[in-house]
C-alpha distance (Angstrom), angle and dihedral (degrees) to the residues before:
residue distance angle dihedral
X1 . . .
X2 3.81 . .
X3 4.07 93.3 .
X4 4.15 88.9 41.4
X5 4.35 82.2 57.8
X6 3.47 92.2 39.7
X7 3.88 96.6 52.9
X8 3.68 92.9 43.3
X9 3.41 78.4 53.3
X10 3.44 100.7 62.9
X11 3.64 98.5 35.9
X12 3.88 87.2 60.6
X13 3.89 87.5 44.1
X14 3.59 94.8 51.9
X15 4.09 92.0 43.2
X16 3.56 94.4 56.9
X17 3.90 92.4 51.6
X18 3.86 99.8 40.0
X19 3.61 119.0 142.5
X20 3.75 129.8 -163.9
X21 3.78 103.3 -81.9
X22 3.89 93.9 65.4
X23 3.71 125.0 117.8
X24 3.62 146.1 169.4
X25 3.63 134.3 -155.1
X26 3.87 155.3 167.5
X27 4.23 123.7 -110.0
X28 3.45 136.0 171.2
X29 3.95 118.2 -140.5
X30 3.56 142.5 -169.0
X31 4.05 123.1 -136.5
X32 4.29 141.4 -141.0
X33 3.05 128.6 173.4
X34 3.38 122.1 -125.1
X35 3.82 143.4 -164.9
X36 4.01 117.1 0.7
X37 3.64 84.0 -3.8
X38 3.53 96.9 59.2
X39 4.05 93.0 37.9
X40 4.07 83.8 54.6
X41 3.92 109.0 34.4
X42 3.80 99.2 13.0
X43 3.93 90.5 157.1
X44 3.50 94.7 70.6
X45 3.63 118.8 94.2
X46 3.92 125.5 135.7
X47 4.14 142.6 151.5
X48 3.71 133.9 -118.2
X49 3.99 137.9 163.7
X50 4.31 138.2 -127.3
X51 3.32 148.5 150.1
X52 4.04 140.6 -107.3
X53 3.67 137.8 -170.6
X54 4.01 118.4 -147.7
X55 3.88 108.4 -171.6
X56 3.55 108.6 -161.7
X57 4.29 113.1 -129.0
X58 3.58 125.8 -129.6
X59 3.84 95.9 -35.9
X60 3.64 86.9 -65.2
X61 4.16 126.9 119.5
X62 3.58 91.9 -98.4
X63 3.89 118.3 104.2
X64 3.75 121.0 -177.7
X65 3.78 123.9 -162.9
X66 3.55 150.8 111.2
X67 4.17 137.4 -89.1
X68 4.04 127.3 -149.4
X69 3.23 123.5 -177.8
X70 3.94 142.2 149.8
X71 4.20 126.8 -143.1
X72 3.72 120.2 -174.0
X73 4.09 104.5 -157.1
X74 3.45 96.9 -167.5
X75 4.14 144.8 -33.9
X76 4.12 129.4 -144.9
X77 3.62 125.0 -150.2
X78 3.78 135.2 -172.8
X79 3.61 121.1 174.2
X80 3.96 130.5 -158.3
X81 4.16 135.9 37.9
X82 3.60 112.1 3.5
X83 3.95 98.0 155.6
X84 3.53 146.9 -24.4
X85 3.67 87.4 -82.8
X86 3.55 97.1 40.1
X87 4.27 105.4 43.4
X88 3.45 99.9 155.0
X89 3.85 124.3 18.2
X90 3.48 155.7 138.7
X91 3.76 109.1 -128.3
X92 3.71 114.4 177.0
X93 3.57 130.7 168.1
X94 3.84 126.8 -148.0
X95 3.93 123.5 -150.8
X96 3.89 102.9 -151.7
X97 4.04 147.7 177.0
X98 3.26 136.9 -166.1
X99 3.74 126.1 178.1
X100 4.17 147.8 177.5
X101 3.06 116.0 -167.3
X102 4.02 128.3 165.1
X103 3.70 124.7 -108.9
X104 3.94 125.1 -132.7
X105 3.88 99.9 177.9
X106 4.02 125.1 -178.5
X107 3.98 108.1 -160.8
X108 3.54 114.9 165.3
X109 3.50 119.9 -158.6
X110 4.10 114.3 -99.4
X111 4.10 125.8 -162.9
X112 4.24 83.8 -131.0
X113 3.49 129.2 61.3
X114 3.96 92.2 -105.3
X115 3.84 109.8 97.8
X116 3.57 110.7 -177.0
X117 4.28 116.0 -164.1
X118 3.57 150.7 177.3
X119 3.58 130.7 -131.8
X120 3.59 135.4 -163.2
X121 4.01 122.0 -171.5
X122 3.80 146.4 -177.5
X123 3.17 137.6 -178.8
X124 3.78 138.9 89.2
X125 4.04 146.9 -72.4
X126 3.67 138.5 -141.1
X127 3.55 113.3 -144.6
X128 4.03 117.2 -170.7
X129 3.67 146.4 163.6
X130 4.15 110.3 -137.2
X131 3.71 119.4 -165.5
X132 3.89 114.6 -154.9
X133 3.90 114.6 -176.9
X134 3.57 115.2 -162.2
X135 3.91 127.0 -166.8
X136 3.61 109.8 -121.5
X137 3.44 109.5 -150.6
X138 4.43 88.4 53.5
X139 3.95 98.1 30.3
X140 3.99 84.0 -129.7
X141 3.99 126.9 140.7
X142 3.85 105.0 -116.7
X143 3.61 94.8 172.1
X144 3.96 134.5 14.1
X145 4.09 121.8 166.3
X146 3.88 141.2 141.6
X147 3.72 118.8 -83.8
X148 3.93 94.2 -175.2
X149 4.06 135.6 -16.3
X150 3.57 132.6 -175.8
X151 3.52 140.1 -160.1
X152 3.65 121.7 -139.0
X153 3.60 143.8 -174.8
X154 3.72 108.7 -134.8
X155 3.76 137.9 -174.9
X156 3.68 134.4 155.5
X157 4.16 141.4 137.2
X158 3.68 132.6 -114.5
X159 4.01 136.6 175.7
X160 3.81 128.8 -145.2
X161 3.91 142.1 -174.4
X162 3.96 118.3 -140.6
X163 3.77 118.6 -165.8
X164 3.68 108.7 -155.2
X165 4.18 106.6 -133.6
X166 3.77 92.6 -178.6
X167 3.91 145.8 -17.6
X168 4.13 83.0 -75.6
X169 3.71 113.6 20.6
X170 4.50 126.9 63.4
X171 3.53 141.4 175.0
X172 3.31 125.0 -135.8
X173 3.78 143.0 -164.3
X174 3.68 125.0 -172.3
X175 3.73 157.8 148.5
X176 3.57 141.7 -156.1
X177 3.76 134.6 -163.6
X178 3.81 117.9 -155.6
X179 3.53 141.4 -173.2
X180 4.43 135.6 -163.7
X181 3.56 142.8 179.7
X182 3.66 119.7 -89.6
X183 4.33 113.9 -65.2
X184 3.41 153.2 -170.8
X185 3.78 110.2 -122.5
X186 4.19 135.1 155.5
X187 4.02 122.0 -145.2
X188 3.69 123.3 -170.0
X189 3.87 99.3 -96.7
X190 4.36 87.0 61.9
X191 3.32 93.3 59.2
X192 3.56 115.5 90.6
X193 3.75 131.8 164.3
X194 3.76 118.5 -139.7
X195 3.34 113.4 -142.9
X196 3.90 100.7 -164.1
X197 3.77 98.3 48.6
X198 3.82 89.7 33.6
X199 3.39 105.4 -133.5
X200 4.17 141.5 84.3
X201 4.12 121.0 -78.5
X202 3.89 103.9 -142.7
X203 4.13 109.5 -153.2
X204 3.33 95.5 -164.4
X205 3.86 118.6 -148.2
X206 3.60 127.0 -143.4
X207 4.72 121.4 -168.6
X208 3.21 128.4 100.5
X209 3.29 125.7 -68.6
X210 4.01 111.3 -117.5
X211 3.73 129.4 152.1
X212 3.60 152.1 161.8
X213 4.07 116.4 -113.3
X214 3.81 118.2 -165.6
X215 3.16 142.5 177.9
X216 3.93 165.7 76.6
X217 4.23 133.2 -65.6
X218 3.98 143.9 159.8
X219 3.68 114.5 -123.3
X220 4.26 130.5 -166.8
X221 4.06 111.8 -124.7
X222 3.55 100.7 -142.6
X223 3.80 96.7 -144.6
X224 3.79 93.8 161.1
X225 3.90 97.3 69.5
């Protein structure tokens, strides 16, 4: 609760004290895991997109702002009899994050229209498996509910390099590298159905939860503010 106040905080802070070189934008990403979560669920990779504000401060190279964005690292499906109540499904099962995190950016200005920047961010993530069951014969969701979610602290640093394409429009290319608190998470190979007792065995995994994000987006200079 405290870092959800505090980087509300800041992205009212840094709203109220935007200059003209701020911008915000939309990218798509891919994911790895890295460090004890690679060593412990290395199959799990995946993509995702969001969006970020960076409100530039007093004229200065300091932006302040704030980053959502959502990765799915992989989904299950098995299809057909499950149970007496369930005969003939589609049961699939999502493996999802989502994640706001604040945005300390240092952008210096440049005499070409590359403008290379750091970022550093805090914040947290909430991991979660989501089971959607579909009924095969009308392609409709009968069911759809949590099967675990976790909280976690998360913090990290990234770098990017916008090329300015007009006095409106960028590109940008970026990464960021982030690190949590110890979880509970699911991926795809730890869920298992059990055909005798008719229903899914869970193996819950518990590391942190660090990764690799990458990727490429098209951000709005707001030059008017």
């Amino acid at each position: 609760m405290r870092a959800t106040l505090l980087i509300v905080g800041l992205f009212i802070t840094s709203l109220l004290s935007a200059q003209n070189n701020s911008t915000i934008g939309f990218q798509l990403h891919g994911f790895l895991p890295t460090g004890e979560l690679k060593r412990e669920s290395s199959e799990i990779w995946g993509g995702g997109f969001g969006m970020e504000g960076a409100f530039q401060i007093n004229e200065s190279p300091v932006y302040l702002g704030g980053v959502f964005d959502f990765t799915r690292y992989g989904s299950k499906v098995r299809k057909g009899f499950h149970s007496s109540a369930l005969p003939d499904v589609r049961y699939r099962h999502h493996n999802e994050m989502s994640r706001l995190l604040s945005l300390v950016r240092i952008k210096p200005e440049t005499l070409s229209r590359l403008m290379p920047y750091a970022d550093f961010n805090f914040g947290f993530s909430y991991v979660y498996t989501r089971a959607r069951i579909f009924d095969r014969e009308f392609d409709e969701v009968v069911d759809e509910f949590f099967e675990l979610d976790d909280f976690l602290f998360t913090y990290g640093f990234g770098g990017g390099l916008e090329y300015i394409i007009s006095e409106s429009v960028s590109l940008d290319l970026h990464f960021r590298k982030t690190y949590s608190n110890r979880g509970s998470y699911l991926t795809p190979n730890t869920i298992q159905y059990d055909p005798d007792n008719e229903n899914y065995q869970l193996d819950i995994q518990q590391s942190r939860f660090n990764s690799i994000t990458f990727g490429f987006g098209v951000k709005l200079l707001l030059r008017e503010m």
